[in-house]
N, CA, C and O atoms as a CHARMM CRD file, in Angstrom:
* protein
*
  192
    1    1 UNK  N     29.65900 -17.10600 -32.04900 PROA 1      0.00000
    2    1 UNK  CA    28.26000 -17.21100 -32.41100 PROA 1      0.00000
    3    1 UNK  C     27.44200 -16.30500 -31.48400 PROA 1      0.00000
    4    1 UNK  O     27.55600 -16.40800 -30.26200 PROA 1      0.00000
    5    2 UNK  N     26.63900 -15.44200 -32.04100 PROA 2      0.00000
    6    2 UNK  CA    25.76600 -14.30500 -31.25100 PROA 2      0.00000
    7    2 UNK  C     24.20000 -14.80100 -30.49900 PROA 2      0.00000
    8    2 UNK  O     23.43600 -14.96400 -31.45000 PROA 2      0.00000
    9    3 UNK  N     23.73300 -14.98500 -29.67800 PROA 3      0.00000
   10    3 UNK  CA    22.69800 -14.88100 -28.98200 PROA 3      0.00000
   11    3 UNK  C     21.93300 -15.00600 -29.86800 PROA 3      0.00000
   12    3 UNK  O     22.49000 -14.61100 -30.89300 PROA 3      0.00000
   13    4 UNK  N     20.39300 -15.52700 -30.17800 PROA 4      0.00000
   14    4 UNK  CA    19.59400 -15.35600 -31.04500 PROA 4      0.00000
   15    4 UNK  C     18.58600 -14.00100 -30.24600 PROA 4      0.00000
   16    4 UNK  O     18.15200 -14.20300 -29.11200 PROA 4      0.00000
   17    5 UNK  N     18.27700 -12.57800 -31.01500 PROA 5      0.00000
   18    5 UNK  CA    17.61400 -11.73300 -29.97900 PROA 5      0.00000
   19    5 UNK  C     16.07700 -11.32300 -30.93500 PROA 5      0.00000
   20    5 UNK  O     15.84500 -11.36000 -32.14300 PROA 5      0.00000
   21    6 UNK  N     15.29800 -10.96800 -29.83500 PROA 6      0.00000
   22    6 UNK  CA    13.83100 -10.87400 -30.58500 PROA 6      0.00000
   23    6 UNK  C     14.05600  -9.34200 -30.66700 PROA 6      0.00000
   24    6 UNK  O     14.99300  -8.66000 -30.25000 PROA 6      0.00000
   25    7 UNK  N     12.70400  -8.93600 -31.45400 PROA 7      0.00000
   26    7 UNK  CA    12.63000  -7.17600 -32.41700 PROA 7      0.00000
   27    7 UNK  C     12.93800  -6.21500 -30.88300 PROA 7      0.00000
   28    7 UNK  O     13.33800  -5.05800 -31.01300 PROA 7      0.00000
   29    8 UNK  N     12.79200  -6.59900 -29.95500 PROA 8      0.00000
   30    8 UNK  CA    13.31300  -5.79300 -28.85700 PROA 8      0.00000
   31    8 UNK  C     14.37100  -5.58300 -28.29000 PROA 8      0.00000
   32    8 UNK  O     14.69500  -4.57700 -27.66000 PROA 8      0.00000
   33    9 UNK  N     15.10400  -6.74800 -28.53200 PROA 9      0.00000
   34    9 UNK  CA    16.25000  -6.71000 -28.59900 PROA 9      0.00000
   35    9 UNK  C     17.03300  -7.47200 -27.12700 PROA 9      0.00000
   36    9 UNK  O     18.16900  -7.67700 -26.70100 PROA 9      0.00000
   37   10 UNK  N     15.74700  -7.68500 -26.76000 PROA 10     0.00000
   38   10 UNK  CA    16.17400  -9.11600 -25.78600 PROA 10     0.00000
   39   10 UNK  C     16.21100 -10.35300 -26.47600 PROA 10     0.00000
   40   10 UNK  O     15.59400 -10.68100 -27.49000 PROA 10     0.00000
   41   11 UNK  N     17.26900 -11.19400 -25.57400 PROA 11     0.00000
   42   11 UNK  CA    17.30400 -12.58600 -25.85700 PROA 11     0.00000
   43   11 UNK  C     16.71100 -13.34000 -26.18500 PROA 11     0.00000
   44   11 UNK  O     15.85200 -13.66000 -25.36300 PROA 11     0.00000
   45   12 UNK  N     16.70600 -14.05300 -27.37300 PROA 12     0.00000
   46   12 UNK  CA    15.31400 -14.99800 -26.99900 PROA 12     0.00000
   47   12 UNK  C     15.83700 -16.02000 -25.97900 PROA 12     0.00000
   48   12 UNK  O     17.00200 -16.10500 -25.59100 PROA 12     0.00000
   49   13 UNK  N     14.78200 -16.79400 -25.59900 PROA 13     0.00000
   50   13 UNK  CA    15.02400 -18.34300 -24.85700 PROA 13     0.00000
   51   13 UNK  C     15.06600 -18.91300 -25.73100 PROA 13     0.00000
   52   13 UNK  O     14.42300 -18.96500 -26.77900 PROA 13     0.00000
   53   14 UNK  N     16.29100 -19.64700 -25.10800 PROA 14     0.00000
   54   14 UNK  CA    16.55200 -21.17900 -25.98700 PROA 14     0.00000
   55   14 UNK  C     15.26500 -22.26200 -25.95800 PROA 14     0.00000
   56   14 UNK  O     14.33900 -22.14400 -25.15600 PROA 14     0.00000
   57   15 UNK  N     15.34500 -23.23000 -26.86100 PROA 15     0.00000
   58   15 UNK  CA    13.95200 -24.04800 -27.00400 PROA 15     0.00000
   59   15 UNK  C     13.70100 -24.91500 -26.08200 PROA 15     0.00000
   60   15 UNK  O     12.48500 -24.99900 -25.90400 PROA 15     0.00000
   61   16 UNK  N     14.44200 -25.75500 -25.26200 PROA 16     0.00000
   62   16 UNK  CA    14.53600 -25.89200 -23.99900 PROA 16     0.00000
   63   16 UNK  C     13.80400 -25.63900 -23.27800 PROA 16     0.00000
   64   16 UNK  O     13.06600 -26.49400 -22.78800 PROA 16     0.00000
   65   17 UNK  N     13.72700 -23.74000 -22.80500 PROA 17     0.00000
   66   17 UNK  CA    13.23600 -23.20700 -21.67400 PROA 17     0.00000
   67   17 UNK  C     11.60800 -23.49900 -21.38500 PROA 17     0.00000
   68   17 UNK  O     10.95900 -23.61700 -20.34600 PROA 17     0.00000
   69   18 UNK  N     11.31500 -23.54900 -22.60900 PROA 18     0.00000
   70   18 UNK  CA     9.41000 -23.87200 -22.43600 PROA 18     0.00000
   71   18 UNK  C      8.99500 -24.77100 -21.72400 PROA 18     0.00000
   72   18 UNK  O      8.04200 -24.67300 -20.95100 PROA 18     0.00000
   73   19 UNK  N      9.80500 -25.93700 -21.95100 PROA 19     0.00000
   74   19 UNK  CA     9.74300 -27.06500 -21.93800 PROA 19     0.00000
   75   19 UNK  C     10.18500 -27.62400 -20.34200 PROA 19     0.00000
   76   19 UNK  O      9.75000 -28.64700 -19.81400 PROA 19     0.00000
   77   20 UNK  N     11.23500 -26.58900 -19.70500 PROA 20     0.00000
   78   20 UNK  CA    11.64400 -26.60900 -18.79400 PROA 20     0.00000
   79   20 UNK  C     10.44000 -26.08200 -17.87800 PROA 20     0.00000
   80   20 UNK  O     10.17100 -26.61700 -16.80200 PROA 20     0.00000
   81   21 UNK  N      9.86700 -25.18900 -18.30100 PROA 21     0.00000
   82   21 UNK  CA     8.83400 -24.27400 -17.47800 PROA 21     0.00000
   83   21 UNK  C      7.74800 -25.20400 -17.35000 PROA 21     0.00000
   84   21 UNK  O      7.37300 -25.37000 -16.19000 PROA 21     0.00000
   85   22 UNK  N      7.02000 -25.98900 -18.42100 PROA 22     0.00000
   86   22 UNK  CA     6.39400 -26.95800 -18.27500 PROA 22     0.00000
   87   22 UNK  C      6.46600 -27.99800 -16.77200 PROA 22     0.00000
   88   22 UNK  O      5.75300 -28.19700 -15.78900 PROA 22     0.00000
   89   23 UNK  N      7.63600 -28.42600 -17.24500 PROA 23     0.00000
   90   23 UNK  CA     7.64800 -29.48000 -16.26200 PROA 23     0.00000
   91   23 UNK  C      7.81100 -28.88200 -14.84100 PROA 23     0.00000
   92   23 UNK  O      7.28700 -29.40500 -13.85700 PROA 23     0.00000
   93   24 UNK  N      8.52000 -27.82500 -14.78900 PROA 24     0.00000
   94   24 UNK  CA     8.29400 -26.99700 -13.44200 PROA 24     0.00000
   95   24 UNK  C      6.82500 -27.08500 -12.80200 PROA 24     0.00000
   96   24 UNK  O      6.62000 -27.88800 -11.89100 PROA 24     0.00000
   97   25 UNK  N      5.92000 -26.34900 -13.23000 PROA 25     0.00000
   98   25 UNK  CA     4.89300 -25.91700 -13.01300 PROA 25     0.00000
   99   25 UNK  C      3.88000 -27.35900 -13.00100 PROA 25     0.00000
  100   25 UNK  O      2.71100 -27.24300 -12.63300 PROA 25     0.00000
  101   26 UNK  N      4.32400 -28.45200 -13.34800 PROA 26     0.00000
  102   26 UNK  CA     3.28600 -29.27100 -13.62000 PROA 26     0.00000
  103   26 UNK  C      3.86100 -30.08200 -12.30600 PROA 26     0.00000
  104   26 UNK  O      2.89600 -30.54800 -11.70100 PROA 26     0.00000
  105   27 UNK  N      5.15900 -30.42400 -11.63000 PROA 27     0.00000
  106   27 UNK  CA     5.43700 -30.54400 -10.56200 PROA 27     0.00000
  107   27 UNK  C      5.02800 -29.87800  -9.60300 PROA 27     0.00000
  108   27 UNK  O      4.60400 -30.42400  -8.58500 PROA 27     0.00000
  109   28 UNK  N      5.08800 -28.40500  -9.77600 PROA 28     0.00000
  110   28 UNK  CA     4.39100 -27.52700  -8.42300 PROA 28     0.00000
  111   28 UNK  C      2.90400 -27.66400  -8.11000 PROA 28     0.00000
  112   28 UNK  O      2.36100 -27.39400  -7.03900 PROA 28     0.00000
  113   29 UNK  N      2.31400 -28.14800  -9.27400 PROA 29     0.00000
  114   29 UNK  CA     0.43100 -27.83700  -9.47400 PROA 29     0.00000
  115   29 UNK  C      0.55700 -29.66900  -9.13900 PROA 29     0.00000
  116   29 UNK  O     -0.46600 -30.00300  -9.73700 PROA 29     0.00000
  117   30 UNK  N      1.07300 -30.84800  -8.64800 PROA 30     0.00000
  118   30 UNK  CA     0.86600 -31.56500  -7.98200 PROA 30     0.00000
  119   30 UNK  C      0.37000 -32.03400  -6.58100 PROA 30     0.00000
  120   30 UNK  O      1.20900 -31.85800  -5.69800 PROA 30     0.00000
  121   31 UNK  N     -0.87200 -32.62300  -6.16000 PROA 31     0.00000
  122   31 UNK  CA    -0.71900 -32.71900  -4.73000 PROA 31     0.00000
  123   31 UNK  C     -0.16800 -33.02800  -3.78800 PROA 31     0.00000
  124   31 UNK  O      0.29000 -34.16100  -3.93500 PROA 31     0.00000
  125   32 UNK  N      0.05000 -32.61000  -2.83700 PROA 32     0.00000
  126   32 UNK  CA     0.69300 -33.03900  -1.89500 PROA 32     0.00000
  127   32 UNK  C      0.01600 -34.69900  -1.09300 PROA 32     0.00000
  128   32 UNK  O     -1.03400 -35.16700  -0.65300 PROA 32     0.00000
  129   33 UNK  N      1.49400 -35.07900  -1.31600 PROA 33     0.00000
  130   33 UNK  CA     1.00500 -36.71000  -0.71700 PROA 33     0.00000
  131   33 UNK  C      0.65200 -37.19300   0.68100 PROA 33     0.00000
  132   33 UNK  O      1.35200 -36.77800   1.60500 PROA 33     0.00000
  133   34 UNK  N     -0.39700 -38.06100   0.95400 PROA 34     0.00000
  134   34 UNK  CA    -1.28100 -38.10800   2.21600 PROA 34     0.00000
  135   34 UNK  C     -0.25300 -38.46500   3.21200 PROA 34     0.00000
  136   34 UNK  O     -0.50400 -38.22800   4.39300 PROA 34     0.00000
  137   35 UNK  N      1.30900 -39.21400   2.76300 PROA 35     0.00000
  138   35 UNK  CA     1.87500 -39.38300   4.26500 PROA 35     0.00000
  139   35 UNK  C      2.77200 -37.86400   4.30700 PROA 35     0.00000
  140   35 UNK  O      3.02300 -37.40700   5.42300 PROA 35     0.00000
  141   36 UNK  N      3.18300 -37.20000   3.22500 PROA 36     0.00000
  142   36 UNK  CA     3.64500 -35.74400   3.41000 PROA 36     0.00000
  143   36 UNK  C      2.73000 -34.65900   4.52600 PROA 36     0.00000
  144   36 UNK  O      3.06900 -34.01000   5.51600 PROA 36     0.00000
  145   37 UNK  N      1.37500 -34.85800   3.76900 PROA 37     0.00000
  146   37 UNK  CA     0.33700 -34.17900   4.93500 PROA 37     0.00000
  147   37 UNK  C      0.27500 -34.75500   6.12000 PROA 37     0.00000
  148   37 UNK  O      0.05800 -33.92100   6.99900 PROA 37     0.00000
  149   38 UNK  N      0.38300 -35.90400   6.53200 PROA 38     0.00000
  150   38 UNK  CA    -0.04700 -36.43100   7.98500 PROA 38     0.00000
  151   38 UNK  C      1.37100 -35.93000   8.37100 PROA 38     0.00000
  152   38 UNK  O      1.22000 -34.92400   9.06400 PROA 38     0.00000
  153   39 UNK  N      2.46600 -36.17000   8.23400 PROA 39     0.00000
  154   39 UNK  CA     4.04800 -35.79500   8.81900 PROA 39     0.00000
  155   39 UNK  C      3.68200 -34.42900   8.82700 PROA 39     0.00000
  156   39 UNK  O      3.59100 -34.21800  10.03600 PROA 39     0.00000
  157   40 UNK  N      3.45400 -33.52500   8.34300 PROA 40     0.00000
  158   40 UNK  CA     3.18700 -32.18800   8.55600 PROA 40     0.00000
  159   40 UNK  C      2.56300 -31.61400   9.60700 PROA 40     0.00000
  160   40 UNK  O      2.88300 -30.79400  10.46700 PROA 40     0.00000
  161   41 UNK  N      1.18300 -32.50600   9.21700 PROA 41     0.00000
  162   41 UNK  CA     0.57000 -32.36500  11.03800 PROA 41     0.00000
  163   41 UNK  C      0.75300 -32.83000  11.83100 PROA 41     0.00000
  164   41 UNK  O      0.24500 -32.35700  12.84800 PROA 41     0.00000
  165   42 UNK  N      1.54600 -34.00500  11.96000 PROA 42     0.00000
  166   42 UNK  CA     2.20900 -34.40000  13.60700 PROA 42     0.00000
  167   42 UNK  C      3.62800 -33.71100  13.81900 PROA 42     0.00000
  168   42 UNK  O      4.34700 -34.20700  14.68600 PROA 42     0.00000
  169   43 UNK  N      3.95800 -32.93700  13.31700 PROA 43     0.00000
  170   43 UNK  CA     5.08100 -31.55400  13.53100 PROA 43     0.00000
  171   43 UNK  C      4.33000 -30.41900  13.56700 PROA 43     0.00000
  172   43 UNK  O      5.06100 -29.42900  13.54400 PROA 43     0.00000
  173   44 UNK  N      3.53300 -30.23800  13.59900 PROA 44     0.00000
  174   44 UNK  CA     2.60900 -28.99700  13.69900 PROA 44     0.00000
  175   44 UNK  C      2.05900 -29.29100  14.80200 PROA 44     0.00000
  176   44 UNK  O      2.06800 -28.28000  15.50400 PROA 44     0.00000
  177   45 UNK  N      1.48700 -30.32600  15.43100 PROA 45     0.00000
  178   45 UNK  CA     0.83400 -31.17100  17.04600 PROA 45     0.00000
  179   45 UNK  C      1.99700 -30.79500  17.73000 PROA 45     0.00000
  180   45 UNK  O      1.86800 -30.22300  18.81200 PROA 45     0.00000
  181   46 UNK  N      3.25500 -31.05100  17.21900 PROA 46     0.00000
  182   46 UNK  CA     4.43200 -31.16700  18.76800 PROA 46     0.00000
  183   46 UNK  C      5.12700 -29.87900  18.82500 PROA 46     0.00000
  184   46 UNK  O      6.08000 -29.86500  19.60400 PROA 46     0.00000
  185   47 UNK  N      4.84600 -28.62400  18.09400 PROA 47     0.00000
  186   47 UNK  CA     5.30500 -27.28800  17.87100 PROA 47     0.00000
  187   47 UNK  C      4.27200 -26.48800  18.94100 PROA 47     0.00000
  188   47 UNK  O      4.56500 -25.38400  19.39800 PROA 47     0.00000
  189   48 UNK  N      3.26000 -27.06500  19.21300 PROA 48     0.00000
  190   48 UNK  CA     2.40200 -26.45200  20.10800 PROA 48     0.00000
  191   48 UNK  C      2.37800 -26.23900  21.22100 PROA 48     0.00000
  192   48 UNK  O      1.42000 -25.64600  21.71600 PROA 48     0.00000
């Protein structure tokens, strides 16, 4: 069975991948949590 490829003649992505990218990006564009930040800065206090 052959690759499905677009008029350029690259690959397409499987249907999956969108979906994958989604949830990527919606994890990264999350804040960072208030005891993640305070642990950050009391390792950043004792690096000094």
């Amino acid at each position: 069975m052959q690759p499905e490829t677009t008029r350029a003649g690259r690959k397409a992505r499987p249907e999956w991948a969108d979906g994958l990218r989604q949830l990527y990006d919606s994890v990264v564009n999350e804040p960072l949590p208030d005891s993640f930040a305070d642990l950050i800065s009391k390792l950043d206090d004792t690096g000094k």
